[in-house]
N, C-alpha and C positions, 0 to 999 in steps of 0.2 A: 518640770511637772508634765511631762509627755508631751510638750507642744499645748499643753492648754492655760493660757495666761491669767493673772491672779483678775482681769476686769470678766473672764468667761466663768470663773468660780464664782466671784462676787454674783455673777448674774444668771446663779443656778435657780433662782427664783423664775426666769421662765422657761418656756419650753424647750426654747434653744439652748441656753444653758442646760438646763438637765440632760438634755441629748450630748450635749458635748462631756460631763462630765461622769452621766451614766453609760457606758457606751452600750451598743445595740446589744451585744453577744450575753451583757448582766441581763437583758430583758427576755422572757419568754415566750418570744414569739417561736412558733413550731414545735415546741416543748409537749411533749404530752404528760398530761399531771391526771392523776386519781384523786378523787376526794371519797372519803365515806362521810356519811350524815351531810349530802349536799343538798337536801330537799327544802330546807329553810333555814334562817338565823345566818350563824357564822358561816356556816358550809355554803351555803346559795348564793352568799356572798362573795365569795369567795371564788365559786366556779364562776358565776359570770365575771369577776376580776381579772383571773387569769385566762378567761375564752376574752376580755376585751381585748389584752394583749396578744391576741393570737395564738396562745396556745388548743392545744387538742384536750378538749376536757371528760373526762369519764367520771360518771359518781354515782355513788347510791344511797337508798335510805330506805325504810318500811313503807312509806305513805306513798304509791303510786302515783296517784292522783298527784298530787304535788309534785315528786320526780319527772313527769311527763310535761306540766306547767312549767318549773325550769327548763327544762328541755327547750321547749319551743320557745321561752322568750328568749334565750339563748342565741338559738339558729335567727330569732326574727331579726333581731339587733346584729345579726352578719354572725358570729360565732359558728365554732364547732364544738356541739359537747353532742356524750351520746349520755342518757338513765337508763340502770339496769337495778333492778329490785334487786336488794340482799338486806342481809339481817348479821349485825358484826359480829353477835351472839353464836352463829351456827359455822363453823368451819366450813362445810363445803361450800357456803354460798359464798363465803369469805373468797374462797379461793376461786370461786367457778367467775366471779366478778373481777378478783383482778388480772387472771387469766383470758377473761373477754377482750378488757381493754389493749391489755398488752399486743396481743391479738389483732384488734383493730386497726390498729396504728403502728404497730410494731415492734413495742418495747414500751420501757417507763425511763420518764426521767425525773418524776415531781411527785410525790404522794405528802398529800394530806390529810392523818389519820384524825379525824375531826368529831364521829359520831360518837355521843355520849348523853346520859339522862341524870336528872337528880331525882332525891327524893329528901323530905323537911320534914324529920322526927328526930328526938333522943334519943340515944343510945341504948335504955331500953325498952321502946317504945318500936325498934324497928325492929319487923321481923325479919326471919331467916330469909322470905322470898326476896324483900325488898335489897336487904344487904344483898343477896347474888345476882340479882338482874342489875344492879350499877358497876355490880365488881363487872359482872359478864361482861355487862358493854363498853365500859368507860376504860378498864384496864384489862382485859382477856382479848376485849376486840380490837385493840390497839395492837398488841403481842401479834394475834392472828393475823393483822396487817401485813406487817413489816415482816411476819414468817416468810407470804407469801409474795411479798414485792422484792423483796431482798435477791430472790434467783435470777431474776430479770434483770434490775440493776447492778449485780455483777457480771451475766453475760457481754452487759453492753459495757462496763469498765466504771460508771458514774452512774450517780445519782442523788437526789437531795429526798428527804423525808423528815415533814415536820408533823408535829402528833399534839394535838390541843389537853395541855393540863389544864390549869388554874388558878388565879391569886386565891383561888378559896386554898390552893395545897401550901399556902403560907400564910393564909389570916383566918383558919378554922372559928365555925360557930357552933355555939352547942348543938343546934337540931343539922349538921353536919357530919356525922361521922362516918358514913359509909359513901360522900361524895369527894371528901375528901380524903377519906385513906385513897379510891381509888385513884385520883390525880395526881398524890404523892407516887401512887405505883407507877401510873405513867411516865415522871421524871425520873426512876427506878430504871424503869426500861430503856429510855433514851440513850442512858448515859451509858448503860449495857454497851446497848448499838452502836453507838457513837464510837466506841473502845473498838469494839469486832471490827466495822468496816470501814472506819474511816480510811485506816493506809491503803485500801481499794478501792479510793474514788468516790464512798457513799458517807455523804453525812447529816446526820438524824440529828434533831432538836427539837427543843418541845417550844411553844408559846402558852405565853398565862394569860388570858383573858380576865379585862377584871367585869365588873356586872357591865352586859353590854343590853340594848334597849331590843329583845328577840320575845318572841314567844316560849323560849325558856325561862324568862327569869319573870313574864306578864303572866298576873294571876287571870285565871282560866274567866270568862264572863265581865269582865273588869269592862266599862266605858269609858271612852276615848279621853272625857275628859278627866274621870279621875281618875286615869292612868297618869296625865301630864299632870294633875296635880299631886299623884306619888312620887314621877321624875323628879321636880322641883321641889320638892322635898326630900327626897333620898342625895341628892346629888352634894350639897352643902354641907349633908350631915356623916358621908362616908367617904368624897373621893377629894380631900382635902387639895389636891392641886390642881385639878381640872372644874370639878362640882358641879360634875356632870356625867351621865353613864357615857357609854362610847357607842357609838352606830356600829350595824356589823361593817360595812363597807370600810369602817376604819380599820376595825380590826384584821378583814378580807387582804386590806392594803399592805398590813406589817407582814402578814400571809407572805406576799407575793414578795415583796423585800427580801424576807429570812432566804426566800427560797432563789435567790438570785444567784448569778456568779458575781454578784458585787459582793458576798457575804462567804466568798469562798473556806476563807479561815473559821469560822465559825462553826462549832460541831459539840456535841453533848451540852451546850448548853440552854438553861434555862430563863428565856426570854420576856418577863412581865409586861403586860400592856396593860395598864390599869387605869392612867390619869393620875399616878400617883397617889393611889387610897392606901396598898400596904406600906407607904412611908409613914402615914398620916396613924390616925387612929382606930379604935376597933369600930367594928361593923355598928349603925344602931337602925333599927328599924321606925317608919314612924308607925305610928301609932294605927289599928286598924288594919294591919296588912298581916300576913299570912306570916309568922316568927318571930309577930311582935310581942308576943309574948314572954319571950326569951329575952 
């Protein structure tokens, strides 16, 4: 087992164990990783995850204000990240951002194609705008990504890129269908990628998040407390092995995982983190909350 003994496995429960059986080179320390949509939620989480570990972090999002807030808690906490405004919807910024970073620091080795929106109507009930601004962002600005990360990580011979779909792209709801064709296009695209460049070093995967506790999925005004009294209710009634939604930090973590050299062999595939709800049963809303109607 490489010199590491069946009592240093058993005792990957602590630190030292994990060290010994994660070695340094699967961690990303020095790495430089992109994130889009790192302003809050899964993305924010994530950038300071992977800037705890020492990586170099670049990310962006629309809301300034918030991009510059990460920023500094970032640097405060000892990290390196830099925010640069883009919008995943518009090509040149697409490219003008991750052309900065690369820039910056040198190269890419880590992208995390993470920005995306929803919207909660029936099919025909959405308009034309709505349906293009989720496709834009959620799947066109994925695409855009990986266009433009792709030249860099083949200069340099490697690189990993993981791209956020969704258990919604395998447990659809009615007032879903423009969030989830998009997520479905996402694992669409991955698995493209994954084909293209894997034999050169680069490989693309997606992760499924399942309902995670963000200001994506909290209705807008909602108080504190009955918010936690929708959690504890949502949680028993849709994520039948956990029964419970997920913190993004959890989700941040499977992040930084996927994206390891421990996870070398790994590539076009699609990765669920859900707690177990698409095992279990279909979606139910309680009562009172925005789709319960449906």
């Amino acid at each position: 087992m490489n010199n590491i003994t069946r009592r240093t496995v058993l005792a990957a429960g602590t630190a030292a164990g994990l060290a010994a059986v994660v070695p340094a080179r699967a961690r990303p320390h020095g790495k430089i990783v992109i994130i889009t949509g790192g302003t809050s939620g899964i993305g924010k989480a994530a950038a300071k995850a992977f800037a705890a570990q020492g990586a170099k972090v670049g990310f962006c999002g629309r809301r300034e204000q918030l991009g510059r807030q990460v920023e500094q808690e970032i640097r405060a906490a000892g990290g390196e990240a830099c925010y640069i405004r883009a919008d995943v919807r518009k090509p040149d910024e697409v490219k003008a951002f991750v052309d900065a970073v690369a820039d910056r620091w040198g190269g890419l080795d880590i992208a995390f194609n993470n920005a995306g929106i929803g919207v909660s109507a029936a099919p025909h009930d959405l308009t034309l705008e709505q349906w293009d601004d989720v496709m834009d962002t959620n799947a066109r600005g994925v695409f855009l990504a990986i266009k433009h990360e792709i030249p860099h990580m083949l200069r340099a011979g490697h690189g990993v890129i993981i791209c956020t779909s969704s258990s919604a792209a395998e447990q659809a709801r009615p007032t879903g269908a423009a969030y989830t064709a998009s997520k479905r296009a996402v694992q669409g695209i991955v698995k493209a990628a994954a084909l293209a460049y894997g034999a050169k070093g680069i490989r693309v995967n997606a992760i499924l998040p399942g309902t995670t506790d963000t200001a994506f999925v909290r209705p807008p005004g909602i108080p504190d407390d009955a918010w936690a009294k929708f959690k504890a209710a949502y949680g028993p009634l849709n994520i039948d092995g956990i029964e419970r939604m997920a913190s993004p930090e959890e989700i941040a973590n499977a992040v930084v995982g996927l994206a390891s050299d421990g996870f070398g062999y790994l590539n076009g595939a699609s990765v669920v983190v859900d707690g177990g709800a698409t095992a279990g049963r279909r979606m139910v809303i309680p009562p009172g909350f925005p789709g319960s109607e449906q």
